[in-house]
mmJSON file of the N, C-alpha and C atoms, coordinates in Angstrom:
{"data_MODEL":{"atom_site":{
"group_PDB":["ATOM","ATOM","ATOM","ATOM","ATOM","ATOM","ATOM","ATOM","ATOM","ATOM","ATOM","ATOM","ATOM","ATOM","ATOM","ATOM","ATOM","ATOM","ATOM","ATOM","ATOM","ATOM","ATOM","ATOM","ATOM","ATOM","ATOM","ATOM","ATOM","ATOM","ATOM","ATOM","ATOM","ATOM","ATOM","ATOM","ATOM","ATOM","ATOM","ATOM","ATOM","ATOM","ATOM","ATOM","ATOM","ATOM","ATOM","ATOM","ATOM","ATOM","ATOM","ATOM","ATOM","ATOM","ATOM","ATOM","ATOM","ATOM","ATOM","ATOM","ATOM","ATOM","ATOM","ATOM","ATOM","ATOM","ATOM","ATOM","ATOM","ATOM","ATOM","ATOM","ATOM","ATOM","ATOM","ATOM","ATOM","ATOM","ATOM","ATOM","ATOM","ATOM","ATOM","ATOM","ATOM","ATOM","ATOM","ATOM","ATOM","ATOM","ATOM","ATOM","ATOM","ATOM","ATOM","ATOM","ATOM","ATOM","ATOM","ATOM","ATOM","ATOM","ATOM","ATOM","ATOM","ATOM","ATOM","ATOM","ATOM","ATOM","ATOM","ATOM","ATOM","ATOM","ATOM","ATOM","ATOM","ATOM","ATOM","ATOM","ATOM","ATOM","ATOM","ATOM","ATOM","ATOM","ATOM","ATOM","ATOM","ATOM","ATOM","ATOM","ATOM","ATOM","ATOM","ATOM","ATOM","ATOM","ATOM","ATOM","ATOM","ATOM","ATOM","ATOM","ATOM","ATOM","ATOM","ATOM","ATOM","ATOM","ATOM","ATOM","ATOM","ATOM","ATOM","ATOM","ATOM","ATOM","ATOM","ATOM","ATOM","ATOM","ATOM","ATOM","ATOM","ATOM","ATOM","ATOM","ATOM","ATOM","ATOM","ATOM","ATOM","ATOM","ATOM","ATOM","ATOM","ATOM","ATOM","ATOM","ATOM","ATOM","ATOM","ATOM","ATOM","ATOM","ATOM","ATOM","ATOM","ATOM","ATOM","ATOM","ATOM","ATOM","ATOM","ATOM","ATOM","ATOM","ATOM","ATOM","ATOM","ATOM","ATOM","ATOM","ATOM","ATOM","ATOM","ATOM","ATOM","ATOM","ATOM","ATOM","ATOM","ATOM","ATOM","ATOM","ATOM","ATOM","ATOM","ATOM","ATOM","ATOM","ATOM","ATOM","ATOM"],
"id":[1,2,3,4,5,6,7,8,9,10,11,12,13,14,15,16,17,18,19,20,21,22,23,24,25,26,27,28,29,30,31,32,33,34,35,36,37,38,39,40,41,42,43,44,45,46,47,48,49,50,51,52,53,54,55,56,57,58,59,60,61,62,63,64,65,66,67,68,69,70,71,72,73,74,75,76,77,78,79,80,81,82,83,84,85,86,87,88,89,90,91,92,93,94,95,96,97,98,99,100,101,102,103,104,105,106,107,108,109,110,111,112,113,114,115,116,117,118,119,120,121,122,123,124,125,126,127,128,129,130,131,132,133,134,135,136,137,138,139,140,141,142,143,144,145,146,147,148,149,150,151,152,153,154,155,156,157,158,159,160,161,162,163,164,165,166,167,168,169,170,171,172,173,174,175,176,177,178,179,180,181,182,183,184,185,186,187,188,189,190,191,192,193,194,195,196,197,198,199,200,201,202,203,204,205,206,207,208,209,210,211,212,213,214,215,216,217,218,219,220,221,222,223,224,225],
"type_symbol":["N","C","C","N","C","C","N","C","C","N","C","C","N","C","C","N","C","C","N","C","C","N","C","C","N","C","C","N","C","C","N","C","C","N","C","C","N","C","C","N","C","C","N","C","C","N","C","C","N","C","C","N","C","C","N","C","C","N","C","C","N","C","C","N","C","C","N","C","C","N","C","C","N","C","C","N","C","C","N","C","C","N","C","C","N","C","C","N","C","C","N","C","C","N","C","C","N","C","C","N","C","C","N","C","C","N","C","C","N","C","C","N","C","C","N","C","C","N","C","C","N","C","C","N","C","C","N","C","C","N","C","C","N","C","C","N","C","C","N","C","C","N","C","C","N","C","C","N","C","C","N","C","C","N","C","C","N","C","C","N","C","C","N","C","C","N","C","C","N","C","C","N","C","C","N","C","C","N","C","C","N","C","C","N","C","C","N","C","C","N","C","C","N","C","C","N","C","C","N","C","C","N","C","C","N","C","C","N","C","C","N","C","C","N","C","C","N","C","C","N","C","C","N","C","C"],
"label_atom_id":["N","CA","C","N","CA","C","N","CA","C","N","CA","C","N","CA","C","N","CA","C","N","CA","C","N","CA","C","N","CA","C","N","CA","C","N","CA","C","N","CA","C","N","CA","C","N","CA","C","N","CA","C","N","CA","C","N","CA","C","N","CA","C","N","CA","C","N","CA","C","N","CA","C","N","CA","C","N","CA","C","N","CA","C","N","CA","C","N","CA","C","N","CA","C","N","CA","C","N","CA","C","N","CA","C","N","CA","C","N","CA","C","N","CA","C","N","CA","C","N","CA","C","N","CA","C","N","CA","C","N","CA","C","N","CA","C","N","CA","C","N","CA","C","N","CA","C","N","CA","C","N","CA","C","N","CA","C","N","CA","C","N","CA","C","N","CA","C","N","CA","C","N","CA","C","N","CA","C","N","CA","C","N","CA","C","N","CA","C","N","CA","C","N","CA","C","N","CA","C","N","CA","C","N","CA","C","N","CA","C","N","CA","C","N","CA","C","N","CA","C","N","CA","C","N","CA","C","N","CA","C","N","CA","C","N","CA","C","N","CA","C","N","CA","C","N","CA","C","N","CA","C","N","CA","C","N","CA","C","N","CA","C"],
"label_alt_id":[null,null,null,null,null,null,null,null,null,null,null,null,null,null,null,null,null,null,null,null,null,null,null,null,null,null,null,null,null,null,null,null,null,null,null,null,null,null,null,null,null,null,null,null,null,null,null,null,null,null,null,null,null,null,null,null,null,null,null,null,null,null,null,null,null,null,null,null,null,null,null,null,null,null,null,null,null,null,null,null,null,null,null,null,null,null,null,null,null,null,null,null,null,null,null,null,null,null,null,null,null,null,null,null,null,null,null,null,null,null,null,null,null,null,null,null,null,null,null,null,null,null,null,null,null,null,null,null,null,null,null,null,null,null,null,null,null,null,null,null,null,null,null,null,null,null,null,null,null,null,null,null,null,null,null,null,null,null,null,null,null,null,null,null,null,null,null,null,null,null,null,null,null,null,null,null,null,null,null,null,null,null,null,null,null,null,null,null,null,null,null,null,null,null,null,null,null,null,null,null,null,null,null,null,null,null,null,null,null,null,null,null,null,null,null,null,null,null,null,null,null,null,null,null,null],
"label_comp_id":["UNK","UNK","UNK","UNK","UNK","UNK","UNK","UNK","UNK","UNK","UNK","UNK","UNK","UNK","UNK","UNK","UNK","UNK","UNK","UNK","UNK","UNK","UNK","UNK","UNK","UNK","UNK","UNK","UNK","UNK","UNK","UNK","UNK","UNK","UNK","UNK","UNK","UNK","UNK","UNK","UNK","UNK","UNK","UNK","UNK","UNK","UNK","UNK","UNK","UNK","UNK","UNK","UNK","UNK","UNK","UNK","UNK","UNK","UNK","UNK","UNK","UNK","UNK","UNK","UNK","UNK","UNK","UNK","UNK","UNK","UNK","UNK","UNK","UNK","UNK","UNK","UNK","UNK","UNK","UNK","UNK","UNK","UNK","UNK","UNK","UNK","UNK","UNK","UNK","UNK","UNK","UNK","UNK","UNK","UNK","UNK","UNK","UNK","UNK","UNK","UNK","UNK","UNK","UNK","UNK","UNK","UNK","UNK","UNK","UNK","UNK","UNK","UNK","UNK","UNK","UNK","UNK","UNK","UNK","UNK","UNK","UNK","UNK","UNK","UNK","UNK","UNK","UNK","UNK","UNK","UNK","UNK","UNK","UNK","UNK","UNK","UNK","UNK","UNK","UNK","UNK","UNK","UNK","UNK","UNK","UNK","UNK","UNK","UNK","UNK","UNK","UNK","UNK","UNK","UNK","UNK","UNK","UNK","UNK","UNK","UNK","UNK","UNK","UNK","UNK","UNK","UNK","UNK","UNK","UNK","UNK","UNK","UNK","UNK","UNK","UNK","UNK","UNK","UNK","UNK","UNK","UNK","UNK","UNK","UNK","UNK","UNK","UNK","UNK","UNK","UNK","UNK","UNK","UNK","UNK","UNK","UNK","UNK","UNK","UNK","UNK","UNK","UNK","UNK","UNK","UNK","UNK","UNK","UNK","UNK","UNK","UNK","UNK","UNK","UNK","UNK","UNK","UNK","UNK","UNK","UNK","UNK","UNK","UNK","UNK"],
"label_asym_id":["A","A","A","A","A","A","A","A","A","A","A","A","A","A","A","A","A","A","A","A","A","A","A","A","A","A","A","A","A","A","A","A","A","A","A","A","A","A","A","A","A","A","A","A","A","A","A","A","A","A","A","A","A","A","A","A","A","A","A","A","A","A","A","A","A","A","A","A","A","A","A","A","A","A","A","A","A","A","A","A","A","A","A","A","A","A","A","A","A","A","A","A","A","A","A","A","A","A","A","A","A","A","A","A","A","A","A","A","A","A","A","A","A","A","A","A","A","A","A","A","A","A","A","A","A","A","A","A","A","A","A","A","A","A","A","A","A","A","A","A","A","A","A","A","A","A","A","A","A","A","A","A","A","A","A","A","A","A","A","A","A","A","A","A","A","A","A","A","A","A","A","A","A","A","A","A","A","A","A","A","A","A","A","A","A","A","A","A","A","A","A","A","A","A","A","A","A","A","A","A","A","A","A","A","A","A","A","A","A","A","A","A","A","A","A","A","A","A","A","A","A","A","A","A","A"],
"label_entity_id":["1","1","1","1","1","1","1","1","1","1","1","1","1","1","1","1","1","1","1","1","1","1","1","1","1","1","1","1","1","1","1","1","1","1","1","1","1","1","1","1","1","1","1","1","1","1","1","1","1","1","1","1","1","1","1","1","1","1","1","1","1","1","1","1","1","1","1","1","1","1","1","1","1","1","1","1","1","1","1","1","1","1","1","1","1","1","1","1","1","1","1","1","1","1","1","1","1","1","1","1","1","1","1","1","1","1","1","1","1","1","1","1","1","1","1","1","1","1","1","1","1","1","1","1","1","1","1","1","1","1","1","1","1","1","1","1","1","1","1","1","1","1","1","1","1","1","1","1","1","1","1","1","1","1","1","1","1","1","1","1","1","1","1","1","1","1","1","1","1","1","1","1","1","1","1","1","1","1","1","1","1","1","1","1","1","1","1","1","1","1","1","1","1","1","1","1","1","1","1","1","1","1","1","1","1","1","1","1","1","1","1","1","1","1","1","1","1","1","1","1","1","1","1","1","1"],
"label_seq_id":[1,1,1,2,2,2,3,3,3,4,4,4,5,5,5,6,6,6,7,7,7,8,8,8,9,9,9,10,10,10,11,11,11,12,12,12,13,13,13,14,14,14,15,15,15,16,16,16,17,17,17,18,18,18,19,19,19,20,20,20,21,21,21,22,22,22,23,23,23,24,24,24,25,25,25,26,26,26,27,27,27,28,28,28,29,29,29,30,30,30,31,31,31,32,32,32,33,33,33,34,34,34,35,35,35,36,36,36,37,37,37,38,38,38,39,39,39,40,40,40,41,41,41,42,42,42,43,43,43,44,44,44,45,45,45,46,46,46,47,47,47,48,48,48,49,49,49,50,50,50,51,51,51,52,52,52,53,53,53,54,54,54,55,55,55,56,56,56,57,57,57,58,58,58,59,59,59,60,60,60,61,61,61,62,62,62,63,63,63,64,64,64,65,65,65,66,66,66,67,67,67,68,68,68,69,69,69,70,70,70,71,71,71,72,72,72,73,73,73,74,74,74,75,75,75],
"pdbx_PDB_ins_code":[null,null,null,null,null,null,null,null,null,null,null,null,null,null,null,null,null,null,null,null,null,null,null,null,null,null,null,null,null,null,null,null,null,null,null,null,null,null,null,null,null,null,null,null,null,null,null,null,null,null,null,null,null,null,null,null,null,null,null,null,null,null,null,null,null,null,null,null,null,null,null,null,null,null,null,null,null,null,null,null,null,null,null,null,null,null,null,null,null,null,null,null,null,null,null,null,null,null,null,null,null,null,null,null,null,null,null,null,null,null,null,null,null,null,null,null,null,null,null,null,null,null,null,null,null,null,null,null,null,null,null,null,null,null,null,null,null,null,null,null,null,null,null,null,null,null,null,null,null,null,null,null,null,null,null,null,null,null,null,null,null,null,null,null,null,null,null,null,null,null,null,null,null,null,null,null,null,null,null,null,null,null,null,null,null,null,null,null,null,null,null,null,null,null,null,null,null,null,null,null,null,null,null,null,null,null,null,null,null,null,null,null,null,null,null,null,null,null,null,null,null,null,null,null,null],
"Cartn_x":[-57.78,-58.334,-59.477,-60.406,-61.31,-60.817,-59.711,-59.109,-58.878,-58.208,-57.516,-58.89,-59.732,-61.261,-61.798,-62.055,-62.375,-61.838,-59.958,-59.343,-59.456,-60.294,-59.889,-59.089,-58.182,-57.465,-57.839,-58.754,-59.381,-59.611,-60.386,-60.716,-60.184,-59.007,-57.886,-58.019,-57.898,-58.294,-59.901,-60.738,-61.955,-62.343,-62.887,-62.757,-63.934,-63.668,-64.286,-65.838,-66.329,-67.535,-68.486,-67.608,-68.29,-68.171,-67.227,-67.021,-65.269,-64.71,-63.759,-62.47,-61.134,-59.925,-59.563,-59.945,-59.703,-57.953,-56.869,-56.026,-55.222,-53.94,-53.664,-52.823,-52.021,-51.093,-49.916,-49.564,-48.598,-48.755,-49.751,-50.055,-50.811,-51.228,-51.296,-50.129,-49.484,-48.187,-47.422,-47.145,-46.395,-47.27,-48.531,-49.794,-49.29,-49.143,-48.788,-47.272,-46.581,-44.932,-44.939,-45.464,-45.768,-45.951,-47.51,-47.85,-47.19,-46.152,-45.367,-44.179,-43.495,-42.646,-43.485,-44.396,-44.861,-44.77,-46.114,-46.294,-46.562,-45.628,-45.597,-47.478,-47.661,-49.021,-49.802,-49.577,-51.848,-51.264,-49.973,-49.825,-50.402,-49.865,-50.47,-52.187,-52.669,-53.898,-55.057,-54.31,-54.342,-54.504,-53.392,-53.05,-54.505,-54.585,-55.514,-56.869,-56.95,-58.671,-57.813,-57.606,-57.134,-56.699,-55.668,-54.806,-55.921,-56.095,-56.811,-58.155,-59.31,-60.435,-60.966,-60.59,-61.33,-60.728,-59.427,-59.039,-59.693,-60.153,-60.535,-61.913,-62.84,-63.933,-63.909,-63.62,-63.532,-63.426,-62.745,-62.473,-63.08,-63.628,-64.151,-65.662,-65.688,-67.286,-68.533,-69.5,-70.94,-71.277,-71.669,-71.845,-73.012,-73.794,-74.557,-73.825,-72.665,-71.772,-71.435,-70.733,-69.593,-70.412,-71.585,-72.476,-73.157,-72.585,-73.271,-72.256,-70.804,-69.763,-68.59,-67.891,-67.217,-67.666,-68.844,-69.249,-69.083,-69.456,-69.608,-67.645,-67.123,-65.461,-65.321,-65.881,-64.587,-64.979,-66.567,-67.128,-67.847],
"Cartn_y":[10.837,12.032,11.681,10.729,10.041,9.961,9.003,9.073,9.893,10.962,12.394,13.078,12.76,13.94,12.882,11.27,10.622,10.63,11.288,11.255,12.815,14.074,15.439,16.477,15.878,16.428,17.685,17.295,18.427,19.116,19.449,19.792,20.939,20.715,21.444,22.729,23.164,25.364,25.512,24.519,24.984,25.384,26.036,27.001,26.058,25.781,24.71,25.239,26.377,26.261,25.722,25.439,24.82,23.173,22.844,21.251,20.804,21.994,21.591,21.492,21.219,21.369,22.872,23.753,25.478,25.121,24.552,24.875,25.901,27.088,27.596,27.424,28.809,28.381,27.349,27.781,26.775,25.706,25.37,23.527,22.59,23.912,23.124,22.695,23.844,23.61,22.36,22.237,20.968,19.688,19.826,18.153,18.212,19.444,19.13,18.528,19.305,18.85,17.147,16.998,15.468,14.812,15.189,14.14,14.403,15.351,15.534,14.915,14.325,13.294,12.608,11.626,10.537,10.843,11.726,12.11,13.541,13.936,15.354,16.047,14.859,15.266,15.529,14.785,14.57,16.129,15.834,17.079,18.203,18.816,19.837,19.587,18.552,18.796,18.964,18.623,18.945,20.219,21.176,22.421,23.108,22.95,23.51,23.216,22.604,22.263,23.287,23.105,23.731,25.357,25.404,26.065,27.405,26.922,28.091,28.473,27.062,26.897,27.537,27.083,26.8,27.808,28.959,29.832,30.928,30.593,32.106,32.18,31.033,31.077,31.653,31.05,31.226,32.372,33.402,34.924,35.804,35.634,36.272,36.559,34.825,34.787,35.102,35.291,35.768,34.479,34.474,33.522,32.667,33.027,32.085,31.164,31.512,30.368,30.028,30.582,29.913,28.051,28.832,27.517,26.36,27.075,25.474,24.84,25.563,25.064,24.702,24.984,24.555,23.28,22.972,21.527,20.834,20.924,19.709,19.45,20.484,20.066,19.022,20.097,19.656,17.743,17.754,16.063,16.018],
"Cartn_z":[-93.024,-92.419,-91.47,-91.813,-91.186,-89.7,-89.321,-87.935,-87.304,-88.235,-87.579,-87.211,-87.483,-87.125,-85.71,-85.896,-84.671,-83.505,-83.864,-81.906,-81.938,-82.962,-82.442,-83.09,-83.843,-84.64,-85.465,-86.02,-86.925,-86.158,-84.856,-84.23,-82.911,-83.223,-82.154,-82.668,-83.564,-83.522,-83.27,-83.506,-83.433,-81.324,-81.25,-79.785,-79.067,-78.004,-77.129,-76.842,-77.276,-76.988,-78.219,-79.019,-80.862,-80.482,-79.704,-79.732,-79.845,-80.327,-80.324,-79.242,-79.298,-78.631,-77.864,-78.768,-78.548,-78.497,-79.4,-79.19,-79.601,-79.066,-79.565,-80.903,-81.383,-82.411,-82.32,-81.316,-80.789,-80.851,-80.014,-79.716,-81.356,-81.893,-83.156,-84.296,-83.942,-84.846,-84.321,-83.116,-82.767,-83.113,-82.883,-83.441,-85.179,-85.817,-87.256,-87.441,-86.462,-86.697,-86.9,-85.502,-85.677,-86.393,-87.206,-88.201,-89.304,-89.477,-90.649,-90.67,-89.708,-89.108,-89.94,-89.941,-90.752,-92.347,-92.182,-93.437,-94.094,-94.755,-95.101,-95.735,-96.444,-97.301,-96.344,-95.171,-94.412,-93.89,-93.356,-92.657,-93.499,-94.208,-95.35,-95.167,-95.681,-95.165,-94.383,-93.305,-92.049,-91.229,-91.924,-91.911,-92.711,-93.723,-94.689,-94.13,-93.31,-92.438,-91.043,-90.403,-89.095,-89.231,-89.727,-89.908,-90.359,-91.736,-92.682,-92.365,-92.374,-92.65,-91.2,-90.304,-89.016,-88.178,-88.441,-87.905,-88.559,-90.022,-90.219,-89.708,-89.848,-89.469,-88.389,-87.155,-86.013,-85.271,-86.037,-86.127,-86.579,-87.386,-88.505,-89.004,-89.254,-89.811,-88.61,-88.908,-87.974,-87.625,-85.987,-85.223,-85.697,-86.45,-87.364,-87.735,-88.834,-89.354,-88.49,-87.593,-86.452,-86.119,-85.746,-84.981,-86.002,-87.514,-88.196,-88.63,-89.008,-89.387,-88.394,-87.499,-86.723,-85.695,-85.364,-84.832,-85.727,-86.959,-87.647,-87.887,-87.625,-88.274,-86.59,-85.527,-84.369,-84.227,-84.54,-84.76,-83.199],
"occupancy":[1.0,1.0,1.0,1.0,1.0,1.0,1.0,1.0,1.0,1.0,1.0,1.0,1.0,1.0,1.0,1.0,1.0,1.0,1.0,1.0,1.0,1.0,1.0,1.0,1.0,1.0,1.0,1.0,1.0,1.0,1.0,1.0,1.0,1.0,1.0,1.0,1.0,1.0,1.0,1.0,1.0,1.0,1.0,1.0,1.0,1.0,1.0,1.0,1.0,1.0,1.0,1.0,1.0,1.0,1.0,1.0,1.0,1.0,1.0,1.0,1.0,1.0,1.0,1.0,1.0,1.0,1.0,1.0,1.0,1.0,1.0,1.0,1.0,1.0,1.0,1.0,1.0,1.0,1.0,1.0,1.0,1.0,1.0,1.0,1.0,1.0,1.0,1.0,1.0,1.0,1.0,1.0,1.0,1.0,1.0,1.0,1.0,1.0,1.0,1.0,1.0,1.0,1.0,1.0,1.0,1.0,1.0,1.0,1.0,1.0,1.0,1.0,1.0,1.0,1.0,1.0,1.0,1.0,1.0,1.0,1.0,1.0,1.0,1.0,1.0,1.0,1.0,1.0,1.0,1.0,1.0,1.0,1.0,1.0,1.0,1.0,1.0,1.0,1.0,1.0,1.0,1.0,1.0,1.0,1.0,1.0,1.0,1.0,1.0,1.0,1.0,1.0,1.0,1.0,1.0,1.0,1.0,1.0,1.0,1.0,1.0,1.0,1.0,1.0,1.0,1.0,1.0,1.0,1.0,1.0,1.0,1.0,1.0,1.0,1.0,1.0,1.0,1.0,1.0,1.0,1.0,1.0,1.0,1.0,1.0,1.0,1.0,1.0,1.0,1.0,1.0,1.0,1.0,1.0,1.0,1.0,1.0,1.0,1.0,1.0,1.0,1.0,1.0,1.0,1.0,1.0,1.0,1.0,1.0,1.0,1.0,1.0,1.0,1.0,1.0,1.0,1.0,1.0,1.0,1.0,1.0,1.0,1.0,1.0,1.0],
"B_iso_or_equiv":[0.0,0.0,0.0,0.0,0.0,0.0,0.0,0.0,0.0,0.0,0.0,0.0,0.0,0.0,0.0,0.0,0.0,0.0,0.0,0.0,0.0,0.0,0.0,0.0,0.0,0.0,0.0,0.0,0.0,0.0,0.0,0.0,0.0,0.0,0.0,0.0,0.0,0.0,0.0,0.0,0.0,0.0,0.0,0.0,0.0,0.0,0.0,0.0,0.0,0.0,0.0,0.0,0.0,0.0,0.0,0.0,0.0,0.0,0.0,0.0,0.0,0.0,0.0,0.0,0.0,0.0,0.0,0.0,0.0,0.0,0.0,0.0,0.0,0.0,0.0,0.0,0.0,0.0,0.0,0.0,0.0,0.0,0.0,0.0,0.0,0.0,0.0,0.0,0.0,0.0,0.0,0.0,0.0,0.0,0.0,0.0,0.0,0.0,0.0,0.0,0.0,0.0,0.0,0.0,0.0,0.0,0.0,0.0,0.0,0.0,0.0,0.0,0.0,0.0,0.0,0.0,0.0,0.0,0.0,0.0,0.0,0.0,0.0,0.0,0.0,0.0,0.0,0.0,0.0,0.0,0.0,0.0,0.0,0.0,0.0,0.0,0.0,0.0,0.0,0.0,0.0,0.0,0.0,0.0,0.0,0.0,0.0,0.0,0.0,0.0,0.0,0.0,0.0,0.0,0.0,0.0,0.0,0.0,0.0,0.0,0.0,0.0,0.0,0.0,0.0,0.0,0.0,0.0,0.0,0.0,0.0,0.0,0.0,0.0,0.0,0.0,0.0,0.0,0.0,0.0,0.0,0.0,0.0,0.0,0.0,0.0,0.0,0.0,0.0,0.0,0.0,0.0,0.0,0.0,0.0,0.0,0.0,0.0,0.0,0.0,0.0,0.0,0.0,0.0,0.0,0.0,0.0,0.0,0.0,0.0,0.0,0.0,0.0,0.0,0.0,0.0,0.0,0.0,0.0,0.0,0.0,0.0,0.0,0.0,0.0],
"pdbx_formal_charge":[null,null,null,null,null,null,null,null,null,null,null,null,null,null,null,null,null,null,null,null,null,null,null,null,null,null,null,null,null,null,null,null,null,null,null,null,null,null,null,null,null,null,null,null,null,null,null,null,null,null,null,null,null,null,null,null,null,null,null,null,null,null,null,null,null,null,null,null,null,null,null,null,null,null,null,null,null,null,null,null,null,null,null,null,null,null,null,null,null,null,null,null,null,null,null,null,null,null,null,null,null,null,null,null,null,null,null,null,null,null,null,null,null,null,null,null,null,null,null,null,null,null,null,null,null,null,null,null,null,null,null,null,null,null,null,null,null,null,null,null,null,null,null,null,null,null,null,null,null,null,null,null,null,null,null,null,null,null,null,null,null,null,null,null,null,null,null,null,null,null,null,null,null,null,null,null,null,null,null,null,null,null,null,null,null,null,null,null,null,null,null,null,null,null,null,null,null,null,null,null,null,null,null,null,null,null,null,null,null,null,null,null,null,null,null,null,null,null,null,null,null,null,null,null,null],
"auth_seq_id":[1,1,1,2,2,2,3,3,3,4,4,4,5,5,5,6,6,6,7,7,7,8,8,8,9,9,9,10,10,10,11,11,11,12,12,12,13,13,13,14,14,14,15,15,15,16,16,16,17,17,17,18,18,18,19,19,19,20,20,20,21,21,21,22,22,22,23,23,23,24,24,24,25,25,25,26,26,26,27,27,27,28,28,28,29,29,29,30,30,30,31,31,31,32,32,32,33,33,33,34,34,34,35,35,35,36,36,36,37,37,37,38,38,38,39,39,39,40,40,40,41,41,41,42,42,42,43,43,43,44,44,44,45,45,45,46,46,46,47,47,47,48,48,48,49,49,49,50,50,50,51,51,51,52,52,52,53,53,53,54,54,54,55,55,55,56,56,56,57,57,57,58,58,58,59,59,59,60,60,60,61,61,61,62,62,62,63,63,63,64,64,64,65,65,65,66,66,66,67,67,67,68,68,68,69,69,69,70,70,70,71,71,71,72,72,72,73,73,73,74,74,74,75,75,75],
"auth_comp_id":["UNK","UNK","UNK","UNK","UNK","UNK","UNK","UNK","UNK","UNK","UNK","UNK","UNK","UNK","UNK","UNK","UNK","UNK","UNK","UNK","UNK","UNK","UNK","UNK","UNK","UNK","UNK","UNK","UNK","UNK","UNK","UNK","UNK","UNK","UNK","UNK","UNK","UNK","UNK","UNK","UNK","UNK","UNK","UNK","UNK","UNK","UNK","UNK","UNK","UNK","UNK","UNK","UNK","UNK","UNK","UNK","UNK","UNK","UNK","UNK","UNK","UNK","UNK","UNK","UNK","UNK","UNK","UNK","UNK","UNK","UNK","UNK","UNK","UNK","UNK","UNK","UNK","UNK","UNK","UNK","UNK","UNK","UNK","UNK","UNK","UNK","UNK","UNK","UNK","UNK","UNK","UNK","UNK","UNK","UNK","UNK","UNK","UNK","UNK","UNK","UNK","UNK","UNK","UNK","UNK","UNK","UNK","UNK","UNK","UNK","UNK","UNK","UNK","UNK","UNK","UNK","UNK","UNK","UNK","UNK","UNK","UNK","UNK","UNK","UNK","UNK","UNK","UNK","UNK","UNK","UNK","UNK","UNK","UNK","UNK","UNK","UNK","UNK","UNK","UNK","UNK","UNK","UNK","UNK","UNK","UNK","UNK","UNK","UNK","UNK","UNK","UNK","UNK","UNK","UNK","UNK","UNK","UNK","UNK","UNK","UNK","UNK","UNK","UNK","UNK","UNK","UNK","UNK","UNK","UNK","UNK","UNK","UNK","UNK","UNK","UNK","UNK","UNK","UNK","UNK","UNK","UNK","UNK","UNK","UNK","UNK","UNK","UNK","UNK","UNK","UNK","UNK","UNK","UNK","UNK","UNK","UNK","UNK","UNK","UNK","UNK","UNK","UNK","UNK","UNK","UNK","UNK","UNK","UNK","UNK","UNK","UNK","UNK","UNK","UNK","UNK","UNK","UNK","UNK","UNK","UNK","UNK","UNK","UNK","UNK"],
"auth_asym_id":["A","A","A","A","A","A","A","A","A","A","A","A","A","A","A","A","A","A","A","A","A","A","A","A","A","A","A","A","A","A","A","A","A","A","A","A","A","A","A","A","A","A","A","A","A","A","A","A","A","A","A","A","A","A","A","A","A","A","A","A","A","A","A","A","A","A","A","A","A","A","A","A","A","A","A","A","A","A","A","A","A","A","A","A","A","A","A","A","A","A","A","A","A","A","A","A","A","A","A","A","A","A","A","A","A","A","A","A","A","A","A","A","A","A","A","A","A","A","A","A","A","A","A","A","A","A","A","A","A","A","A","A","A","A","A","A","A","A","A","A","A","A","A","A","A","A","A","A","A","A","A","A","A","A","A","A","A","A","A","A","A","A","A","A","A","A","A","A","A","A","A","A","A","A","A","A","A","A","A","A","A","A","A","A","A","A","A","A","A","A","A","A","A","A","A","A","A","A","A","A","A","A","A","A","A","A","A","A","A","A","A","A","A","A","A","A","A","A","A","A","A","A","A","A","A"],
"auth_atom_id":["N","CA","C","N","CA","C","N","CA","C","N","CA","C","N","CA","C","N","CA","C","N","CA","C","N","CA","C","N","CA","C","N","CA","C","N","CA","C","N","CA","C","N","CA","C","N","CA","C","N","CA","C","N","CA","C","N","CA","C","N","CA","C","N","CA","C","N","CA","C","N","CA","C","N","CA","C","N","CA","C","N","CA","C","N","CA","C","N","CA","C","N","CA","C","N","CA","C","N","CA","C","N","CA","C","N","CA","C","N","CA","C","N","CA","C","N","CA","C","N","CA","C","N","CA","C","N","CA","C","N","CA","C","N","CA","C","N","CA","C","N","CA","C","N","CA","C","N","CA","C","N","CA","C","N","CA","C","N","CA","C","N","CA","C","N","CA","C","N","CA","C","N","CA","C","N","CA","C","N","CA","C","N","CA","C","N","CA","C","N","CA","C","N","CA","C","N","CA","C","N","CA","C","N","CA","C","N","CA","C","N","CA","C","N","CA","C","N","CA","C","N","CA","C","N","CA","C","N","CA","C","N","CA","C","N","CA","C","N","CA","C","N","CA","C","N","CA","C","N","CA","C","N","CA","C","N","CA","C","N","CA","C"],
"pdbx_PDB_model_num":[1,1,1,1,1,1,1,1,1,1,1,1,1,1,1,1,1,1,1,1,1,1,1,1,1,1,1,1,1,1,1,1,1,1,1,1,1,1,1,1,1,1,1,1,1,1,1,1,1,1,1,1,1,1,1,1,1,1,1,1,1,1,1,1,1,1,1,1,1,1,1,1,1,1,1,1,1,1,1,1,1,1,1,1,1,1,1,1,1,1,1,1,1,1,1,1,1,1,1,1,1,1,1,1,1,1,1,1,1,1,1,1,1,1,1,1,1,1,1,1,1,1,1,1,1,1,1,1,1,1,1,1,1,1,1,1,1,1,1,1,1,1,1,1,1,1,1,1,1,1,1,1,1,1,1,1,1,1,1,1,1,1,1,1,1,1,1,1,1,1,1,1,1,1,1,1,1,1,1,1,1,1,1,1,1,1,1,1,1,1,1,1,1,1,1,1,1,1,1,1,1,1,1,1,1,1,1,1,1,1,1,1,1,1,1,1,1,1,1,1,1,1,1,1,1]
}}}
């Protein structure tokens, strides 16, 4: 997971003014397809940082959180 956060990975739903990729649903689903070609597990957890964590934030939570938690994911 370490790697997947150093090229960005984690980082692809988090919205480019936090640090991250800002990618949509789409373009994340195909970066997961991928690493699920390798490996089914990282993928899953992968998903569960991106997918769950960093979409709901991102939407949802008060820009307080937004700005202490989404930099530290996008790295």
């Amino acid at each position: 997971m370490q790697r997947l956060a150093e090229i960005g990975v984690l980082g692809m739903a988090v919205p480019a003014e936090y640090g991250g990729s800002g990618l949509g649903t789409l373009d994340s689903v195909l970066v997961l397809e991928e690493i699920g070609k390798v490996c089914y597990v990282t993928a899953m957890a992968v998903l569960g940082e991106v997918g769950v964590q960093c979409r709901i934030i991102s939407t949802y939570a008060p820009e307080s959180i937004k700005r202490k938690i989404l930099p530290r994911v996008a790295w």
